[in-house]
C-alpha positions as CSV (number, residue, x, y, z in Angstrom):
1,X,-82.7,45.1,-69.5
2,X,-84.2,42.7,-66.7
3,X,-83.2,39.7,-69.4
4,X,-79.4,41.0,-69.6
5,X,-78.6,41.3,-66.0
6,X,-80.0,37.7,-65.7
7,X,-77.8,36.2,-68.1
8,X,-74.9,38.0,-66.8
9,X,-75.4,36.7,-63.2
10,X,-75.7,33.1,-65.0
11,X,-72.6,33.6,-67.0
12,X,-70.3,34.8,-63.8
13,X,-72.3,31.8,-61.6
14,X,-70.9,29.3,-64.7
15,X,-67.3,30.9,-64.5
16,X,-67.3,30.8,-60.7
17,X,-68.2,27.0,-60.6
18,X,-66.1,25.8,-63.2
19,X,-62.7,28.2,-61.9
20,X,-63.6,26.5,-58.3
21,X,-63.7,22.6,-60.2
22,X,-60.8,23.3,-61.5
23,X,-58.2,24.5,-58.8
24,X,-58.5,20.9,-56.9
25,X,-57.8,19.2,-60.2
26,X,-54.3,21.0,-60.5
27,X,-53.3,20.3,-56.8
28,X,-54.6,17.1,-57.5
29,X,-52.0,16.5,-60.0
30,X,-49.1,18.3,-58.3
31,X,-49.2,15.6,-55.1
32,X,-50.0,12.3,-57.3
33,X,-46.2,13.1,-58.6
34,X,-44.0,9.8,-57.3
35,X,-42.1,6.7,-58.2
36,X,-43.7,3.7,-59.1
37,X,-41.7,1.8,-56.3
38,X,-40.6,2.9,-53.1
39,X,-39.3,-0.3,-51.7
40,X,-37.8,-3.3,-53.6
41,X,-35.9,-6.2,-52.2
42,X,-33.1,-7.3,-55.4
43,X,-31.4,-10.5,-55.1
44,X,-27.5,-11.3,-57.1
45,X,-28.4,-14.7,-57.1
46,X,-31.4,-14.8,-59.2
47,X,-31.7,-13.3,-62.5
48,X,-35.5,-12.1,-62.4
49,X,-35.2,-10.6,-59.2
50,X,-31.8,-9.0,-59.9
51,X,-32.9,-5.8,-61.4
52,X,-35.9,-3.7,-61.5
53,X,-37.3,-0.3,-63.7
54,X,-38.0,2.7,-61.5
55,X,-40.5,5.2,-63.0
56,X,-41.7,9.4,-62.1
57,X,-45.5,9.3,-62.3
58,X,-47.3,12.4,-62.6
59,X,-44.9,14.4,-64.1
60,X,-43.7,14.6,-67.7
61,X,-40.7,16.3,-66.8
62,X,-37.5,14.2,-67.0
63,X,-35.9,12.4,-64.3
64,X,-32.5,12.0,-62.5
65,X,-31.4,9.5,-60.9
66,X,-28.4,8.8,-58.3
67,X,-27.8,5.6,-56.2
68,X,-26.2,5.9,-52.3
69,X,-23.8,3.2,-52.9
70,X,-23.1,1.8,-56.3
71,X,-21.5,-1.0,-54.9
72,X,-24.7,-2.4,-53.7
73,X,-27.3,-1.2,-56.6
74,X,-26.4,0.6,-59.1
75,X,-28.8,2.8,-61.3
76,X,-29.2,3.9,-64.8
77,X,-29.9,7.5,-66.7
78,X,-33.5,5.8,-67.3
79,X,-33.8,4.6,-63.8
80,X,-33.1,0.7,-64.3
81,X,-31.5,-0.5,-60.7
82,X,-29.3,-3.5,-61.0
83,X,-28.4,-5.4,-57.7
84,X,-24.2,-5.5,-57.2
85,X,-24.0,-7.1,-53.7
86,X,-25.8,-7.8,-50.7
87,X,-27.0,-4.5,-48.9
88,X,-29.2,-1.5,-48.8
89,X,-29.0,1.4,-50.5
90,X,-31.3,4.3,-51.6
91,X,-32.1,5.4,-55.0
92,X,-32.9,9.2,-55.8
93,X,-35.4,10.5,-58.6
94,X,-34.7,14.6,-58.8
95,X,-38.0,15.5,-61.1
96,X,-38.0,19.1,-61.3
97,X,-38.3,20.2,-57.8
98,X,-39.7,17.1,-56.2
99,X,-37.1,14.4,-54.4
100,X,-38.6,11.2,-54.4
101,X,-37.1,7.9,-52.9
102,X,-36.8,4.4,-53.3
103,X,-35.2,1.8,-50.7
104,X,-33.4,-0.9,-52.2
105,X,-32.5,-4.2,-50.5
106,X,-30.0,-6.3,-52.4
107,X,-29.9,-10.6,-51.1
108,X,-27.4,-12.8,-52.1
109,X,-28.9,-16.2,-51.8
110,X,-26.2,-18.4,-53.8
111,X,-25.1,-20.9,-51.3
112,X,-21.4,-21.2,-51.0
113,X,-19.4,-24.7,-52.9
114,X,-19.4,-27.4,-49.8
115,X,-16.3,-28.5,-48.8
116,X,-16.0,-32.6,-49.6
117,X,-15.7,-33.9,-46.3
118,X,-12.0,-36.4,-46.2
119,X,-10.0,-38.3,-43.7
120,X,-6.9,-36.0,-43.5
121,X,-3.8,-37.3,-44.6
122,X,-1.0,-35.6,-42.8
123,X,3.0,-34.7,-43.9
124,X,5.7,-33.2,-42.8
125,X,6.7,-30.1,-44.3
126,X,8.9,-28.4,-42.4
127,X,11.4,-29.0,-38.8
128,X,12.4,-26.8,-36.5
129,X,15.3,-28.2,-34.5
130,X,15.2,-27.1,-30.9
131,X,18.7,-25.7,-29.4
132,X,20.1,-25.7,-25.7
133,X,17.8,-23.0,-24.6
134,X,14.7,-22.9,-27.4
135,X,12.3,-25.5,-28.3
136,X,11.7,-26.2,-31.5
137,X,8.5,-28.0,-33.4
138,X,7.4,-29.7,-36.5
139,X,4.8,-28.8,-39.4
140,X,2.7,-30.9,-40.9
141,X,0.0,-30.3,-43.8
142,X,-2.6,-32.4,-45.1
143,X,-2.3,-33.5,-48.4
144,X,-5.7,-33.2,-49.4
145,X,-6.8,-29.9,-48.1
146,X,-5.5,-26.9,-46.6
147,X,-5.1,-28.2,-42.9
148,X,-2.2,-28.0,-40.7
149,X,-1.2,-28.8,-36.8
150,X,2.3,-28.9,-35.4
151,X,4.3,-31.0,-32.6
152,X,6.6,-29.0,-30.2
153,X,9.9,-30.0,-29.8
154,X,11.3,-28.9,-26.2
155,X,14.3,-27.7,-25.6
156,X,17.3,-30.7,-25.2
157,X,18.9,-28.3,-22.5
158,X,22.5,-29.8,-23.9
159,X,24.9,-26.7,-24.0
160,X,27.7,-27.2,-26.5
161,X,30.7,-25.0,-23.8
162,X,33.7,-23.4,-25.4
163,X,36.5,-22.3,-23.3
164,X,37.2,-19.1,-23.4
165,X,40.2,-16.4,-22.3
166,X,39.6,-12.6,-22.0
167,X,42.4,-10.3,-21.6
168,X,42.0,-8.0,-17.7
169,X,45.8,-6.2,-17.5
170,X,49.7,-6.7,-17.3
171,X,52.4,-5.4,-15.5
172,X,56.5,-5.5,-15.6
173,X,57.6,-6.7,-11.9
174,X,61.3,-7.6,-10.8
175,X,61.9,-11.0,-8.6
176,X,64.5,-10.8,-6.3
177,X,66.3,-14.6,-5.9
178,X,67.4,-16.6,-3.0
179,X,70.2,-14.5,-2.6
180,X,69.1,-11.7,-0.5
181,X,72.3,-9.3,-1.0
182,X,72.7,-6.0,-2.3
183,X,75.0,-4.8,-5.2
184,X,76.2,-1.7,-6.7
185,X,78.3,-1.4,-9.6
186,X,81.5,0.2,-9.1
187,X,83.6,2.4,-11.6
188,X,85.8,-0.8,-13.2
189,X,82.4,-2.5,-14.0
190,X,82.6,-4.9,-11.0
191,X,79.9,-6.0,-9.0
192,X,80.6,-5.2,-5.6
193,X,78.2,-6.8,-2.9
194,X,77.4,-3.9,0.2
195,X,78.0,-4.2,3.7
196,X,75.3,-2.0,5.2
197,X,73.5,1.2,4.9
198,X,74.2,3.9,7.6
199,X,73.8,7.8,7.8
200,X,76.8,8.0,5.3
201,X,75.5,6.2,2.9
202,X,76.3,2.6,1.8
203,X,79.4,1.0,2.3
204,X,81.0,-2.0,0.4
205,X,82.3,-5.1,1.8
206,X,85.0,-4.7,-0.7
207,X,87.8,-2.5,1.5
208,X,89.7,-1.9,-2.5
209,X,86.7,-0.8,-4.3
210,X,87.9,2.1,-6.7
211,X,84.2,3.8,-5.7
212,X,80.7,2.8,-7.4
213,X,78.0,4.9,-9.0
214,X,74.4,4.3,-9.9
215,X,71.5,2.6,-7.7
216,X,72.0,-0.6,-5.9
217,X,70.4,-3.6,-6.5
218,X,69.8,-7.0,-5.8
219,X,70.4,-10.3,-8.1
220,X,67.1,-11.7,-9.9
221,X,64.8,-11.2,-13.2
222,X,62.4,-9.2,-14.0
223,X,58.5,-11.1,-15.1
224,X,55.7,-10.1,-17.4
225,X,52.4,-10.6,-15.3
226,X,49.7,-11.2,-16.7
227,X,45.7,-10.9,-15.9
228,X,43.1,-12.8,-17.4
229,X,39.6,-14.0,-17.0
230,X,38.9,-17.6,-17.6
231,X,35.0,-18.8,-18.5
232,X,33.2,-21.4,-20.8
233,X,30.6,-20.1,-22.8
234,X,27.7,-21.8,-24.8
235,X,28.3,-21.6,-28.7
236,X,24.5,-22.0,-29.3
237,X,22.6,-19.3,-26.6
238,X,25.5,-17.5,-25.2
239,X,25.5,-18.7,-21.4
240,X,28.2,-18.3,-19.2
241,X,29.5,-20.4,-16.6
242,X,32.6,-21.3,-14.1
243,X,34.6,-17.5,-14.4
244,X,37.9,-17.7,-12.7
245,X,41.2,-15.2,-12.2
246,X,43.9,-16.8,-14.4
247,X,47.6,-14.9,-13.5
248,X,50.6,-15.9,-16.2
249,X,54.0,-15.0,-15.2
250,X,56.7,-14.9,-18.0
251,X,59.9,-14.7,-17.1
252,X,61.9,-11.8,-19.5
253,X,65.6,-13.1,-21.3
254,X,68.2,-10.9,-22.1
C-alpha cells in the first residue's frame, strides 16, 4: 500500500513539473510573434535598395498587409514593399489578432540633368508700342535656353486731339430790325404802322384805316439758336481738354 501512494505522489510531482515547464513555453511563443523589419530606409534611385521582403515570425497564420500612402511605398499580398517616391510611410502586417508595424523611408538620390552653362544669346520676340498715356516694353528670349528680360518703353506723352462738337439745346427766337415800329394788319391786308398805345387801345397813324385785327408786331425774322459744347479729345486715352460754349444762330427763310 505504502509502495502505491509513493508512486502516486511521484507521478502528480512529474505532472506538476512538466504542466509548470510548459505554460512559459506557450507565452513564450505568443510575444516572439513580429516582423522581421521594423524600420527600412528604400531608395528610387538604386535598384538593390529599392525594394525589400517583410515577413510575420512566430506565427503561421497568414498575413495582411496595407501601406499608409501607396504613393511613397507600396506593398504586396506577400509583403514585398517597393519604394514609389521620396517619403515615409508605414506598412501594416494584420496576423490574426496582432498589428505589427514597419516604418519605411523612401530616398531619391538621382541627381537632377545639369544645365550646360552658355553665353545667352538674346532676341526680340515681341513689342509693345507705348501710347500717349501707357508705356509700353519689349521681350526678348534667349535663343539657347529658356531665358527672358524685357526693356520698358515710357510713355511718348504725344496726344493725337480730335475736335469734337456735342449737342446742349435750341430754341426759336424772333429779331426785331433797325426799325423799331409797330404794325398791325388791317382788314384789306395792309400793313398799317401804329401811332401809340393808350387806355383805348392802339391807334394807327393811318387816319383811313378800314380797322385791323390780330396782334401787332414789329418788322424782323425769326432765328434758330443753337447750344453746343466745343472740346478736343484724345483718340488714343480719351482726355479732354479746352471745353468752350459754341452759340449758332440760323436765320429762318420763308
Amino acid at each position: 500500500m505504502g509502495k502505491v501512494i509513493t508512486k502516486s505522489i511521484t507521478m502528480i510531482t512529474i505532472m506538476a513539473v512538466a504542466f509548470t515547464l510548459a505554460m512559459p513555453a506557450r507565452v513564450d511563443a505568443a510575444t516572439k510573434v513580429k516582423l522581421n523589419k521594423t524600420k527600412v530606409t528604400l531608395d528610387v534611385a538604386k535598384d538593390k535598395s529599392k525594394a525589400v521582403q517583410l515577413k510575420v515570425k512566430g506565427t503561421s497564420k497568414k498575413a495582411k498587409w496595407k501601406t499608409s500612402d501607396k504613393k511613397i511605398a507600396a506593398v504586396s499580398k506577400t509583403g514585398k514593399v517597393t519604394a514609389k517616391k521620396k517619403g515615409t510611410a508605414v506598412i501594416t502586417a494584420k496576423a490574426g489578432k496582432r498589428v505589427l508595424k514597419c516604418k519605411v523611408t523612401v530616398k531619391d538620390t538621382r541627381k537632377k540633368k545639369a544645365t550646360a552653362s552658355h553665353t545667352h544669346k538674346y532676341k526680340l520676340v515681341f513689342t509693345r508700342k507705348p501710347t500717349c498715356a501707357k508705356s509700353g516694353g519689349k521681350l526678348f528670349a534667349c535663343t539657347k535656353c529658356d531665358a527672358t528680360y524685357t526693356k520698358s518703353i515710357p510713355a511718348t506723352g504725344r496726344h493725337k486731339w480730335v475736335s469734337k462738337t456735342e449737342f446742349i439745346s435750341q430754341e426759336r427766337v424772333w429779331v426785331v430790325g433797325e426799325d423799331k415800329t409797330w404794325y398791325v394788319y388791317c382788314w384789306n391786308g395792309h400793313k398799317v404802322p401804329l401811332k401809340h398805345f393808350d387806355e383805348h387801345g392802339w391807334e394807327t397813324q393811318d387816319s383811313n384805316c378800314c380797322g385791323w385785327g390780330g396782334d401787332p408786331f414789329q418788322d424782323g425774322h425769326a432765328e434758330t439758336v443753337v447750344h453746343n459744347e466745343i472740346y478736343k479729345k484724345c483718340s488714343t486715352c480719351g482726355k479732354i481738354k479746352d471745353r468752350t460754349k459754341q452759340e449758332l444762330r440760323i436765320v429762318e427763310t420763308d
